[in-house]
Biopython code that builds the backbone (N, CA, C, O; Angstrom):
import numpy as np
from Bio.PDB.StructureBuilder import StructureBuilder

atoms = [
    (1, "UNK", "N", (48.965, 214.442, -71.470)),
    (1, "UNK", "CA", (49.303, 215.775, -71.909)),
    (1, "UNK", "C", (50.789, 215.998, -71.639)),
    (1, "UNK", "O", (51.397, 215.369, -70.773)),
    (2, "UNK", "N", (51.339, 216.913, -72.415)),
    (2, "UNK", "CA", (53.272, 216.754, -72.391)),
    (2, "UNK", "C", (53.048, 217.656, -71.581)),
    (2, "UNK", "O", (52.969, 217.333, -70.396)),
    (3, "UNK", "N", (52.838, 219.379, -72.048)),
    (3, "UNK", "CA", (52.959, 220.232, -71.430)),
    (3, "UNK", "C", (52.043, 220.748, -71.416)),
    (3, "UNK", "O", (51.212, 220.398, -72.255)),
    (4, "UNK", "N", (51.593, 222.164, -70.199)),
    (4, "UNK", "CA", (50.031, 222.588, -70.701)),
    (4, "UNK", "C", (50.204, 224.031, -71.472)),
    (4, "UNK", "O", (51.051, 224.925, -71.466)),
    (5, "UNK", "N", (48.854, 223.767, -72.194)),
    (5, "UNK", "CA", (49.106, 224.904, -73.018)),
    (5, "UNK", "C", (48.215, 226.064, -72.507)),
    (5, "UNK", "O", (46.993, 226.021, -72.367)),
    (6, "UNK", "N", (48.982, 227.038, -72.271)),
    (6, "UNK", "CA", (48.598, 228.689, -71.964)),
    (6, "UNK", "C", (48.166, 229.253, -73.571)),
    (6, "UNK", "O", (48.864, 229.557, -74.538)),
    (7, "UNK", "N", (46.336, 229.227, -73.299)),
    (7, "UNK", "CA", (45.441, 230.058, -74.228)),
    (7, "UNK", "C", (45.786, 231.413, -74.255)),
    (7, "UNK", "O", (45.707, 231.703, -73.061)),
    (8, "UNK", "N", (46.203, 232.686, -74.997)),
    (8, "UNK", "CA", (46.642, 234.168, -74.443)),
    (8, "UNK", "C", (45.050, 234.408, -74.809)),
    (8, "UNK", "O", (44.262, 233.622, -75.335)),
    (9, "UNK", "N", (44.833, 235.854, -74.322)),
    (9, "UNK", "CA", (43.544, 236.346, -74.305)),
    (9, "UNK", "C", (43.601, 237.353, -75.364)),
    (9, "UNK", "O", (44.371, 238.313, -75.400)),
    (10, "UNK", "N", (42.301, 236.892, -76.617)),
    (10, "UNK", "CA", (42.578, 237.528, -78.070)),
    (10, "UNK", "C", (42.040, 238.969, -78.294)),
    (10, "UNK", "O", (41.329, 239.209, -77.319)),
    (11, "UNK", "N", (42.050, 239.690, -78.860)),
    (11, "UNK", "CA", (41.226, 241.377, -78.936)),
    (11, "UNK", "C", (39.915, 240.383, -80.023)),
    (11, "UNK", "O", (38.702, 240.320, -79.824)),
    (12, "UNK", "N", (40.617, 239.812, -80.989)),
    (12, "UNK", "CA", (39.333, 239.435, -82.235)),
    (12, "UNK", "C", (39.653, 237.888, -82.655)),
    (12, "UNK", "O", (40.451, 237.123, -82.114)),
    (13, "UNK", "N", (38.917, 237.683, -83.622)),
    (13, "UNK", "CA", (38.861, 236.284, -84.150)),
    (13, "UNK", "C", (40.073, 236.140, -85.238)),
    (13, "UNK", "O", (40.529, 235.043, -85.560)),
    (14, "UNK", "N", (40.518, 237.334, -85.742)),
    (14, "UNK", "CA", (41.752, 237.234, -86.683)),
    (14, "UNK", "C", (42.703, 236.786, -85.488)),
    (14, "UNK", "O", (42.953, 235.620, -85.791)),
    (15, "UNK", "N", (43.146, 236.966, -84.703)),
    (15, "UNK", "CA", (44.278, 237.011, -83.559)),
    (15, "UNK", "C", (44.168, 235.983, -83.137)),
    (15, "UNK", "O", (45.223, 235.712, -82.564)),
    (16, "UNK", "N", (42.858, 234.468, -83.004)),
    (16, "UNK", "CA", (42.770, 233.614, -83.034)),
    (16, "UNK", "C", (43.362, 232.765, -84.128)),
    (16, "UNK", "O", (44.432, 232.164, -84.221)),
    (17, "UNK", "N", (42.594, 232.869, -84.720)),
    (17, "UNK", "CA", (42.992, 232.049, -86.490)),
    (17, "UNK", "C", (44.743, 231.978, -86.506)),
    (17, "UNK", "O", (45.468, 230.983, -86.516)),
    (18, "UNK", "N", (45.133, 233.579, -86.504)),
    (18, "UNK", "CA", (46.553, 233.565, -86.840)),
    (18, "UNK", "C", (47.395, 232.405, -85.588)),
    (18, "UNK", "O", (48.330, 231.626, -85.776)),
    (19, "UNK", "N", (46.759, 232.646, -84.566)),
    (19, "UNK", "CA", (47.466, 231.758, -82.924)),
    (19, "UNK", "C", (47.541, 230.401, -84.381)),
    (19, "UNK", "O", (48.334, 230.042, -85.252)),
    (20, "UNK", "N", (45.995, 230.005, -83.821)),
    (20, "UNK", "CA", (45.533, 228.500, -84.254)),
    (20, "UNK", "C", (46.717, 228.212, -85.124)),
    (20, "UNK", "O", (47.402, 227.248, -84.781)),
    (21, "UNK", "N", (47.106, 228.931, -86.274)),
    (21, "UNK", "CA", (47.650, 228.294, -87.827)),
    (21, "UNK", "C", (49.439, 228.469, -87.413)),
    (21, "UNK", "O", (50.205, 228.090, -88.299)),
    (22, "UNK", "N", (49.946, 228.913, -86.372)),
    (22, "UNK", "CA", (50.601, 229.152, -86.585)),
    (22, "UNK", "C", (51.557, 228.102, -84.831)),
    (22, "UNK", "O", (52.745, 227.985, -84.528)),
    (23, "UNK", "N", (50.425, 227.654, -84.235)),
    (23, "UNK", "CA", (50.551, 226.943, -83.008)),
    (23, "UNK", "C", (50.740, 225.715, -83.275)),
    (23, "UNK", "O", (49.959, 225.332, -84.147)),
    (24, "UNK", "N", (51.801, 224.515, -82.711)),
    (24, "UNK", "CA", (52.264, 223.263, -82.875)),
    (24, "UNK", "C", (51.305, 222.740, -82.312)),
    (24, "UNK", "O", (50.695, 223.802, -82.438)),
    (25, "UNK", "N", (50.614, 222.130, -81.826)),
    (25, "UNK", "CA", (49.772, 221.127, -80.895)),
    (25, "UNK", "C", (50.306, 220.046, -80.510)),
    (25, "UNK", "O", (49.962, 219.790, -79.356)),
    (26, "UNK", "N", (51.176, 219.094, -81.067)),
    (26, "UNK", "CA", (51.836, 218.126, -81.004)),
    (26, "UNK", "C", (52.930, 218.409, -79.821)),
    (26, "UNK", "O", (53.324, 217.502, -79.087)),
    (27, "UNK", "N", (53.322, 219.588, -79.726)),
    (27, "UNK", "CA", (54.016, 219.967, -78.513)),
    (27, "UNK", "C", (53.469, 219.531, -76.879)),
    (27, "UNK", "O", (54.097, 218.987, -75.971)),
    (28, "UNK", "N", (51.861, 220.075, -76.945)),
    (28, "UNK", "CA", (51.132, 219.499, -75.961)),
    (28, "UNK", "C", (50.466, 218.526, -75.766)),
    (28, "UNK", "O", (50.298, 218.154, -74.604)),
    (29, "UNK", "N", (50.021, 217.984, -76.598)),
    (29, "UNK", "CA", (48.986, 216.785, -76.924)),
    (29, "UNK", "C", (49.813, 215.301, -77.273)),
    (29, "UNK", "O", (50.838, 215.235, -77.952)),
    (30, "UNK", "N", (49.024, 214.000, -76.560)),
    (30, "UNK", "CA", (49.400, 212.670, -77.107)),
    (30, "UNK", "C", (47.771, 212.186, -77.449)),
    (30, "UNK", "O", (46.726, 212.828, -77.341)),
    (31, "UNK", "N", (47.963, 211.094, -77.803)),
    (31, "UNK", "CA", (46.796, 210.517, -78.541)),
    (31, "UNK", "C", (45.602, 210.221, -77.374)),
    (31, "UNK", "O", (44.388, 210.344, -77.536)),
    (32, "UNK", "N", (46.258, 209.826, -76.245)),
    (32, "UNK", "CA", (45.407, 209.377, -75.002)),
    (32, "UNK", "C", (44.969, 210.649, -74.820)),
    (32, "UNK", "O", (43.843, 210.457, -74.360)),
    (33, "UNK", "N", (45.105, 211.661, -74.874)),
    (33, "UNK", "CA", (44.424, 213.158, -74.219)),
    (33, "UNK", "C", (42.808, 213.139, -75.276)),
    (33, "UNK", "O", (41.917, 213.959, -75.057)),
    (34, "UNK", "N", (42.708, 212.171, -76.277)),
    (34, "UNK", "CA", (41.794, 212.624, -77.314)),
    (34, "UNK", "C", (40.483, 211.175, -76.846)),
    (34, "UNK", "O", (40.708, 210.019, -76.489)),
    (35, "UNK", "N", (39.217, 211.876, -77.047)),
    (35, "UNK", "CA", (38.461, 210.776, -76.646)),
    (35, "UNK", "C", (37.597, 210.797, -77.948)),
    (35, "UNK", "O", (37.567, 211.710, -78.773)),
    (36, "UNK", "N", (36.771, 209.406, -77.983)),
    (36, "UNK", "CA", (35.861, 209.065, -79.463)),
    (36, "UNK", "C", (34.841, 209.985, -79.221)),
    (36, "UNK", "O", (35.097, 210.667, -78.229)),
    (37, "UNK", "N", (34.042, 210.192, -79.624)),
    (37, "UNK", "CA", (32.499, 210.933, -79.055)),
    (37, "UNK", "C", (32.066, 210.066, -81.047)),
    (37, "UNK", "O", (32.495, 209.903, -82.189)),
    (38, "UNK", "N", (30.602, 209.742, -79.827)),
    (38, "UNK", "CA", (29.002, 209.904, -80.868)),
    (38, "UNK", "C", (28.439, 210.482, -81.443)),
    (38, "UNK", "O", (29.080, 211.528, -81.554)),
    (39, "UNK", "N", (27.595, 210.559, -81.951)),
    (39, "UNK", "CA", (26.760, 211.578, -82.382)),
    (39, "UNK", "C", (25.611, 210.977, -82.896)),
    (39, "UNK", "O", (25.439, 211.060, -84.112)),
    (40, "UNK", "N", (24.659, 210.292, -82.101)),
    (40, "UNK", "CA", (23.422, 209.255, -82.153)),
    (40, "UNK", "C", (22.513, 209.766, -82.999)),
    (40, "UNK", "O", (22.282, 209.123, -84.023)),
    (41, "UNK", "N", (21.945, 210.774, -82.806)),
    (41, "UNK", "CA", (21.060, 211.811, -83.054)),
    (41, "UNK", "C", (21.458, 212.749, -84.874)),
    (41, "UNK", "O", (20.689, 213.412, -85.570)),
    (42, "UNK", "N", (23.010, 212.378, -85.113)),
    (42, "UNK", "CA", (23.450, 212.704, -86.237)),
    (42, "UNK", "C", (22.525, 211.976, -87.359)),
    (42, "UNK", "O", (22.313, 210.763, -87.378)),
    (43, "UNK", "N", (21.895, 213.127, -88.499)),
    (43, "UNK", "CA", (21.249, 212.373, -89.538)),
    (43, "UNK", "C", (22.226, 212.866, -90.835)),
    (43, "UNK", "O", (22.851, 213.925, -90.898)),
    (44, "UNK", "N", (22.171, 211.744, -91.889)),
    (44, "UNK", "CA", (23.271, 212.013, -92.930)),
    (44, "UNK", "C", (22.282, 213.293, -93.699)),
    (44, "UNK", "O", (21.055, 213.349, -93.787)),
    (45, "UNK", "N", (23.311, 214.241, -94.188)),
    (45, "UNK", "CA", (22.925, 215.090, -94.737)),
    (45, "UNK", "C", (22.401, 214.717, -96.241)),
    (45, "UNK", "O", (21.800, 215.529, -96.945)),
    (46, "UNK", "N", (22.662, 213.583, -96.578)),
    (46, "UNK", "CA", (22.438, 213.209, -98.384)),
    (46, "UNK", "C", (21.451, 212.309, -97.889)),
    (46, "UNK", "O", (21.140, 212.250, -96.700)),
    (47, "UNK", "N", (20.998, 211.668, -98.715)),
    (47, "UNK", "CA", (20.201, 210.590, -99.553)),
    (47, "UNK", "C", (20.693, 209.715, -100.664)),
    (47, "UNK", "O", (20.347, 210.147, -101.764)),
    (48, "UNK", "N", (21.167, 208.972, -100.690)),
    (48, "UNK", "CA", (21.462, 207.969, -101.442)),
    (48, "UNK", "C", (20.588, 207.881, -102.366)),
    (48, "UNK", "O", (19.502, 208.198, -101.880)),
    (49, "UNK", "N", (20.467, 207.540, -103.758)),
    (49, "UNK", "CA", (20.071, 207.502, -104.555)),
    (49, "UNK", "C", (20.297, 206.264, -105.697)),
    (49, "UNK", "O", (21.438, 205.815, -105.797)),
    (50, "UNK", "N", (19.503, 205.852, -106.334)),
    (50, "UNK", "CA", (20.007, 205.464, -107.546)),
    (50, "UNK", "C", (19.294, 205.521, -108.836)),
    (50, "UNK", "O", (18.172, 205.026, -108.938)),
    (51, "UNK", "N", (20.109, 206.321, -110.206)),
    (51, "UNK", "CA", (19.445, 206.917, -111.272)),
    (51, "UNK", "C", (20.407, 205.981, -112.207)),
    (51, "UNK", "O", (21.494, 205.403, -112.198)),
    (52, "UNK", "N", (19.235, 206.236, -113.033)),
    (52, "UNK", "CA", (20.466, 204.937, -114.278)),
    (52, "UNK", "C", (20.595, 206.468, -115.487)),
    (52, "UNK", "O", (19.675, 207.285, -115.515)),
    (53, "UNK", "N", (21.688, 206.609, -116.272)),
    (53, "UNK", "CA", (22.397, 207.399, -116.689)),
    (53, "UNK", "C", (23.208, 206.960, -117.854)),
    (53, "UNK", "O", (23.962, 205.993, -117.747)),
    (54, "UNK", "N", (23.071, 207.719, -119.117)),
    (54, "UNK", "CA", (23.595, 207.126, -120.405)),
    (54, "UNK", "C", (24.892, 207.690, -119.865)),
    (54, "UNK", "O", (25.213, 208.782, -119.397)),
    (55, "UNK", "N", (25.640, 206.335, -120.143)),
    (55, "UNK", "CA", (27.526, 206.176, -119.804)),
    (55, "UNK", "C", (28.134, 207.404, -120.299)),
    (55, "UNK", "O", (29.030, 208.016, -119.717)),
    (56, "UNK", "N", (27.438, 207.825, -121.733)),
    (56, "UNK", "CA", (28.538, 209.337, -122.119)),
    (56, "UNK", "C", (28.003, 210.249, -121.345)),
    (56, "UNK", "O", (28.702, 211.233, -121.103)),
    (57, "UNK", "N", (26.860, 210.185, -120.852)),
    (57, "UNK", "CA", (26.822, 211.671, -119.885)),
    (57, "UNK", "C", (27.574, 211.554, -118.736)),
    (57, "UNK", "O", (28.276, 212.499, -118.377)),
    (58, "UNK", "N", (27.529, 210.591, -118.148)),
    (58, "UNK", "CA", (28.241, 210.517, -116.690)),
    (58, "UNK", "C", (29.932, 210.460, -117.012)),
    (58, "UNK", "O", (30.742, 210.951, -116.226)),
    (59, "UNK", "N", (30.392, 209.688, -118.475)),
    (59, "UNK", "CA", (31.929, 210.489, -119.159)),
    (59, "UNK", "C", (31.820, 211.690, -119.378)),
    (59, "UNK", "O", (32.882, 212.209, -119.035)),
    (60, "UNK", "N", (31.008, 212.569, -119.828)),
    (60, "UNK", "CA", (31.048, 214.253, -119.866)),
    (60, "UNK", "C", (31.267, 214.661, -118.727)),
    (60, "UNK", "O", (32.243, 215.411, -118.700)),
    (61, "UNK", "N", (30.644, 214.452, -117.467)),
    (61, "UNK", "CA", (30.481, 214.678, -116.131)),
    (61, "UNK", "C", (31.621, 214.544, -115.654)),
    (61, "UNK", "O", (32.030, 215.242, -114.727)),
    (62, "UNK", "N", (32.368, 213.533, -116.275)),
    (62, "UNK", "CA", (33.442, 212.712, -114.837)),
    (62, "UNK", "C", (34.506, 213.849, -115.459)),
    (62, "UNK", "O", (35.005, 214.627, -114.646)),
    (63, "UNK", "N", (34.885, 213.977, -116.937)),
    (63, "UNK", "CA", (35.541, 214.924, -118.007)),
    (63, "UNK", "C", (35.913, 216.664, -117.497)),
    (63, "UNK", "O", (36.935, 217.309, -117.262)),
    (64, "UNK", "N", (34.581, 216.896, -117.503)),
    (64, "UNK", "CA", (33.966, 218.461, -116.696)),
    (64, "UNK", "C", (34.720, 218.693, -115.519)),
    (64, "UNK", "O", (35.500, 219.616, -115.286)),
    (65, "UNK", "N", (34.350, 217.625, -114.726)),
    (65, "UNK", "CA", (34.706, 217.505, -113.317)),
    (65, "UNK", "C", (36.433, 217.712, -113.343)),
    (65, "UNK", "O", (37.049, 218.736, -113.046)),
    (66, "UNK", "N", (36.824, 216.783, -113.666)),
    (66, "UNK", "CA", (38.076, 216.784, -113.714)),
    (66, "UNK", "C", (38.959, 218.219, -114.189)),
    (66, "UNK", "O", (40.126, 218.397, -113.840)),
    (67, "UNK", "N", (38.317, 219.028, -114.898)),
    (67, "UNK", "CA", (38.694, 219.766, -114.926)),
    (67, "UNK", "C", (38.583, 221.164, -114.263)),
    (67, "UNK", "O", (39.417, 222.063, -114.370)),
    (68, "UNK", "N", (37.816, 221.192, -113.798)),
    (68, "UNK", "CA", (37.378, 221.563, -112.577)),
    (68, "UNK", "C", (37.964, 221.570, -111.634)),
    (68, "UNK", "O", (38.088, 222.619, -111.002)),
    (69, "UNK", "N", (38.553, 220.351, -111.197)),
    (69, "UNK", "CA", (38.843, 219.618, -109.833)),
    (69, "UNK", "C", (38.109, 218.928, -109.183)),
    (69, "UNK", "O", (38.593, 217.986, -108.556)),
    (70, "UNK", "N", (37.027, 219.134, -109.151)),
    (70, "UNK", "CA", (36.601, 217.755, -108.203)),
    (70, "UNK", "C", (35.747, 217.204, -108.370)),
    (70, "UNK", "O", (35.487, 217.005, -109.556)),
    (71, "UNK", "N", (35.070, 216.793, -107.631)),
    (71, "UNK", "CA", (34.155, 215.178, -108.024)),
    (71, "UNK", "C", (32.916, 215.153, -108.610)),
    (71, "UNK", "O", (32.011, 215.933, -108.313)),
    (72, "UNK", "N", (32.819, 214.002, -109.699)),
    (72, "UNK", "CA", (32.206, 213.916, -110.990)),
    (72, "UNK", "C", (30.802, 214.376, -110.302)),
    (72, "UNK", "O", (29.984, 215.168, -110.769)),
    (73, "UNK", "N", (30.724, 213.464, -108.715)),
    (73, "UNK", "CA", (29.301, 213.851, -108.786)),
    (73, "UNK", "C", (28.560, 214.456, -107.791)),
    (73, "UNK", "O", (27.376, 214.312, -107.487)),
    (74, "UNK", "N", (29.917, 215.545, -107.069)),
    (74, "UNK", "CA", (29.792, 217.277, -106.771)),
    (74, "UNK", "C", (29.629, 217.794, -108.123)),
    (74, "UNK", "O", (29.534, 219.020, -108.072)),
    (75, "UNK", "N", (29.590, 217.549, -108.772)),
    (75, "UNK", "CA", (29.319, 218.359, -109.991)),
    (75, "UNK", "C", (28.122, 218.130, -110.306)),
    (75, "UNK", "O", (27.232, 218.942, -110.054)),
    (76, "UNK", "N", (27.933, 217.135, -110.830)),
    (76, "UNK", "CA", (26.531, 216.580, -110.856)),
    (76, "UNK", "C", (25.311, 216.983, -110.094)),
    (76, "UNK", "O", (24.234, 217.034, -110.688)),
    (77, "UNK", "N", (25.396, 217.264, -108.858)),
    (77, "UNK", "CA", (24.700, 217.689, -107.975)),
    (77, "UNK", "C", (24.253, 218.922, -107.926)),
    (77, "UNK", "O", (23.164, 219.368, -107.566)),
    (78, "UNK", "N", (25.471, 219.570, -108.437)),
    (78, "UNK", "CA", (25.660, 221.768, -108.756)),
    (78, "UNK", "C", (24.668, 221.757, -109.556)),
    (78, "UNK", "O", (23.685, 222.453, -109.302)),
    (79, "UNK", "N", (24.727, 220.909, -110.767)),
    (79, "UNK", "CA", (24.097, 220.758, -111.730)),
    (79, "UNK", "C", (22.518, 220.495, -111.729)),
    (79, "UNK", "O", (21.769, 221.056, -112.529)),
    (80, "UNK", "N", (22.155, 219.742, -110.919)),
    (80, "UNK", "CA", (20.808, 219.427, -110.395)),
    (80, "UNK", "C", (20.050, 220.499, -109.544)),
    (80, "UNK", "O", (18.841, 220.722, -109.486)),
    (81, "UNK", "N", (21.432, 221.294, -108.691)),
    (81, "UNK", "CA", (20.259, 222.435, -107.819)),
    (81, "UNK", "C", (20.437, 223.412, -108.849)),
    (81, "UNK", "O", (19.990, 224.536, -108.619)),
    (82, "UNK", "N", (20.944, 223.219, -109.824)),
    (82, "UNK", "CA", (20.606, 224.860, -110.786)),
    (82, "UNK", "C", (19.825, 224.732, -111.588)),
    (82, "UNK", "O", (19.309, 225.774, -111.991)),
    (83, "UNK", "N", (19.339, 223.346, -112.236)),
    (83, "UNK", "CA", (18.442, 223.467, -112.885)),
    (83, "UNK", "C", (16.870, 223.132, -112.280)),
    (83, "UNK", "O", (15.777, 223.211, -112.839)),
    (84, "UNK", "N", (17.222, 222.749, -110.979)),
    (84, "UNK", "CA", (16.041, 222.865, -110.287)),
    (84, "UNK", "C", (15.395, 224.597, -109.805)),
    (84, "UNK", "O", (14.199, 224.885, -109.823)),
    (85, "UNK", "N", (16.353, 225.418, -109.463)),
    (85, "UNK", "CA", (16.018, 226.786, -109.317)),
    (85, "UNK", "C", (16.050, 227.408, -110.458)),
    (85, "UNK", "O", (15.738, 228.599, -110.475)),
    (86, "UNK", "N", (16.421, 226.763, -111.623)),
    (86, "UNK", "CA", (15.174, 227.527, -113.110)),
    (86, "UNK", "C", (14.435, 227.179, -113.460)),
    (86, "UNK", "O", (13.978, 227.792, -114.424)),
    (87, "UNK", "N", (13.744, 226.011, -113.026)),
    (87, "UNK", "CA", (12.676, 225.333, -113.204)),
    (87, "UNK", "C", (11.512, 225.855, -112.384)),
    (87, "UNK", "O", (10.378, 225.618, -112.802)),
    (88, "UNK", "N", (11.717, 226.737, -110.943)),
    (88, "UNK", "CA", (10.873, 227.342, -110.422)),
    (88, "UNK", "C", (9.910, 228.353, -111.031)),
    (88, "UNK", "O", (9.068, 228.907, -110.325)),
]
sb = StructureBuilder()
sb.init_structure("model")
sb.init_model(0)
sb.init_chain("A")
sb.init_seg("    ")
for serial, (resi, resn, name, xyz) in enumerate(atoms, 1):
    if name == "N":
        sb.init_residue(resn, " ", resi, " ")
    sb.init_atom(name, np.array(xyz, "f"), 0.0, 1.0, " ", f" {name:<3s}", serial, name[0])
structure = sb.get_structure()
């Protein structure tokens, strides 16, 4: 540790956030101050899958996406829980 860092005592969570975003860390911190941790008990939130898919839909998808911003198959997925909750 370089120097230590004095936490001030906040009224709310905005007065945090603003500290946090606006505080160097690198001032106090080196790499040795940081340790690995586990997480054994961690289960992946997805499921892997595999669906076979006519090539122009997954080009519409990747197309969509992109315009959008992001990924062909975060999109894909949006796409699957919405038509699963009209299917109810």
């Amino acid at each position: 540790m370089k120097k230590p860092l004095k936490w001030p005592d906040f009224k709310n969570e905005n007065k945090v956030a603003e500290w946090l975003d606006k505080t160097d860390f690198s001032e106090h911190l080196t790499s040795s101050d940081f340790k690995r941790v586990k997480f054994p008990n961690l289960k992946p939130s997805k499921r892997l899958i595999s669906l076979r898919l006519e090539d122009s839909l997954v080009e519409k998808a990747k197309q969509k996406a992109a315009k959008l911003h992001i990924p062909y198959q975060t999109l894909m997925r949006q796409i699957l829980h919405e038509g699963l909750a009209k299917a109810r």
